[in-house]
C-alpha positions in Angstrom: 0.0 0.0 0.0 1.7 3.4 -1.0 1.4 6.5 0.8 -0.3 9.5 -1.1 2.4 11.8 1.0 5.1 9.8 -0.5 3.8 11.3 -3.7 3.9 15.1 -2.6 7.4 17.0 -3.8 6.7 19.7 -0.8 3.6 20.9 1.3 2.9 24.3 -0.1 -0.2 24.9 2.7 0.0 23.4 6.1 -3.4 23.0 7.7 -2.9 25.2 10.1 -2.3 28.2 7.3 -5.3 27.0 5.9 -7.6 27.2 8.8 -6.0 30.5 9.7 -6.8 31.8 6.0 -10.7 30.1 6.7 -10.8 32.0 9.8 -9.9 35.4 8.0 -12.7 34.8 5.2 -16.1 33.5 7.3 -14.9 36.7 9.0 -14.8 38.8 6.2 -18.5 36.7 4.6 -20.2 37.3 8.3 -19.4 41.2 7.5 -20.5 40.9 3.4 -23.7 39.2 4.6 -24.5 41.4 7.5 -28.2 40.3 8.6 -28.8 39.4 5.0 -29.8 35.6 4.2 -27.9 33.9 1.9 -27.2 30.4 0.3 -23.8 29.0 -0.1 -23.5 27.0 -3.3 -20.8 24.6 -3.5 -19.0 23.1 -6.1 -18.8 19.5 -5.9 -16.4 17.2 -5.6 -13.6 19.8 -4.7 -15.1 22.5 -2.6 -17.0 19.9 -0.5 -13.2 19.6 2.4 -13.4 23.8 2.3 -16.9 24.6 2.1 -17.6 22.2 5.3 -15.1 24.0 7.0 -16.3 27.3 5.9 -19.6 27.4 6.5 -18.6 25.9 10.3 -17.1 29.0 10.9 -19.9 31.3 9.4 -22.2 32.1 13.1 -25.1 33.6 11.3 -27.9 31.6 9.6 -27.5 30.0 6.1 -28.6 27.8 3.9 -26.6 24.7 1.7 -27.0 23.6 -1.5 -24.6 21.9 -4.1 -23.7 22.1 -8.2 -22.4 19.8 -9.8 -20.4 21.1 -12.4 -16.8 20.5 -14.3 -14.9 22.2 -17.4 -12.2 19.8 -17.1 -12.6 17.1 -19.7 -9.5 15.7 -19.2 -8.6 17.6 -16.0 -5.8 19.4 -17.1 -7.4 21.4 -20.3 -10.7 23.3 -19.9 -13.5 22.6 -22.0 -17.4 22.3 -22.3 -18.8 23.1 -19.3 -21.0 20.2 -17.5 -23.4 20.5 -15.1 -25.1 17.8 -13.5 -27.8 19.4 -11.3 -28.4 22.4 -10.3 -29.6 23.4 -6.3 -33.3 22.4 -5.6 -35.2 25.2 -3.9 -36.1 29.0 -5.4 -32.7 30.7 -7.0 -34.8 34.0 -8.0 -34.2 36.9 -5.3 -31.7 34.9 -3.8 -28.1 35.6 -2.8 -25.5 33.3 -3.5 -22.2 32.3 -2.5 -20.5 30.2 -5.0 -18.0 28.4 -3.3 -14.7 26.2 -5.7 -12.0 25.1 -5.0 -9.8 26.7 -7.2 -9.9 29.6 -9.8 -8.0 28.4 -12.4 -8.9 29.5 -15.9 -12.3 31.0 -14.4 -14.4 29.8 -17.0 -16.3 27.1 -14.8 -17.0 29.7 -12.0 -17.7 32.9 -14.7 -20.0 30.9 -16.6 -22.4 29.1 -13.3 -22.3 33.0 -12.1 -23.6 33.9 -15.2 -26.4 30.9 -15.4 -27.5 32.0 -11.5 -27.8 35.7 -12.3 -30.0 34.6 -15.5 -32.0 32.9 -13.5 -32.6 35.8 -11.1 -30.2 35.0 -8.2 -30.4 39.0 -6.5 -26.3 39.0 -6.1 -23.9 36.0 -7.1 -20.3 36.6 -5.2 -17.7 34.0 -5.3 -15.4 32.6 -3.0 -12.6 30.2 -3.7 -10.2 28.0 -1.2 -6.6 29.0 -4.0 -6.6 31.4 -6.5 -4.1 30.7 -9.3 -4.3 34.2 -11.4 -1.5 33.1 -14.0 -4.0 30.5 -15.6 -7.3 33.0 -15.6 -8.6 32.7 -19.5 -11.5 34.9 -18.7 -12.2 38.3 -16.8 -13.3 37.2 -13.5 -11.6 37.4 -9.9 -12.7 36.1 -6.4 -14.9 38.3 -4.1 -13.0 35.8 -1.4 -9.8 33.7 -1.2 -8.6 32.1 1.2 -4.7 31.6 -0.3 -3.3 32.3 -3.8 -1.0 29.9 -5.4 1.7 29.8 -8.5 1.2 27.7 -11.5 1.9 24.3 -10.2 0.3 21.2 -10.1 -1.6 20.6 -6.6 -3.2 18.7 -4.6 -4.8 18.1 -1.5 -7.7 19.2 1.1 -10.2 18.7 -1.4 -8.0 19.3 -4.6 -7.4 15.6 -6.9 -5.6 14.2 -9.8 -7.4 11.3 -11.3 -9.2 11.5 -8.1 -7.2 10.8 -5.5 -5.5 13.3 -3.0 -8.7 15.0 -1.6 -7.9 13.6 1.9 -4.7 15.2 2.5 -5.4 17.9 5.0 -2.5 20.0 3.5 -1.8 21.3 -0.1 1.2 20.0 -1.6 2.7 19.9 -5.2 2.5 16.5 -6.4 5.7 14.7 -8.0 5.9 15.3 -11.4 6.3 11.6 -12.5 3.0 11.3 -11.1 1.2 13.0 -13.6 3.8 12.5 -16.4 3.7 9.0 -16.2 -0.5 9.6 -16.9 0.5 11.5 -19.8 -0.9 14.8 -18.4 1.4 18.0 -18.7 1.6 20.7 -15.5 0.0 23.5 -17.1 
């Protein structure tokens, strides 16, 4: 049995830089939202570690709800956008928090922002766990982060490759003979 932190090259975010950087945004959502209800919308699969944590630290009535959706054909290139299902429950006059795990190109996040204000969301703001700016392929930056990374390929606390990695309660760059030997390229 291997060990998935055998196949880390170094530990970019420790968790305890993470949860610091968690701490800092509910703080800064809790002040956004003041008295106003709103609905965090997550992301699934890789916004489920951080929007659990999140919302744990958010002491002011919400409500959950999940999207599935995915630009990543092949995970490393975007492409056509995906979504699986959308949140049940009334989106008109509502305000949203979409919550991903990464903003990479942006085109996943620009375009379900787009869908919810077409179908009458009252204010869509975003809030992602890394922000990786040198990748964006559209106009479109965060309202929240919680930590901005270079390009490199990484992994953990909710972000995969091929999916495995999620558990890891850090972020780390993962060995480049991992994904070379899967054909896949780092940017």
């Amino acid at each position: 049995m291997s060990s998935l932190h055998a196949d880390i090259e170094r530990v970019l975010f420790s968790e305890e830089v993470i949860l610091q950087g968690i701490n800092r945004v509910a703080k800064a959502l809790v002040e956004h939202y003041d008295g106003r209800d709103f609905t965090v919308v997550s992301i699934l699969k890789g916004s489920c570690i951080f929007s659990a944590d999140l919302i744990r630290r958010i002491p002011v009535p919400l409500e959950l709800a999940f999207v599935s959706a995915s630009s990543y054909g092949d995970r490393t290139t975007a492409g056509e956008l995906e979504i699986s299902f959308f949140p049940t429950g009334e989106i008109e006059g509502r305000n949203l928090l979409l919550v991903d795990d990464i903003l990479d190109t942006g085109q996943t996040m620009s375009r379900l922002k787009t869908e919810f204000l077409e179908r009458g969301a009252a204010e869509v703001s975003t809030c992602v766990f890394l922000d990786k700016p040198s990748r964006r392929a559209v106009d479109l930056d965060a309202d929240f982060k919680v930590l901005e990374v270079d390009d490199l390929f990484v992994v953990g606390y909710g972000l995969d490759f091929a999916g495995r990695y999620r558990n890891l309660p850090y972020v780390g760059v993962l060995r480049p003979e991992i994904y070379q030997a899967a054909g896949v390229q780092a940017s």
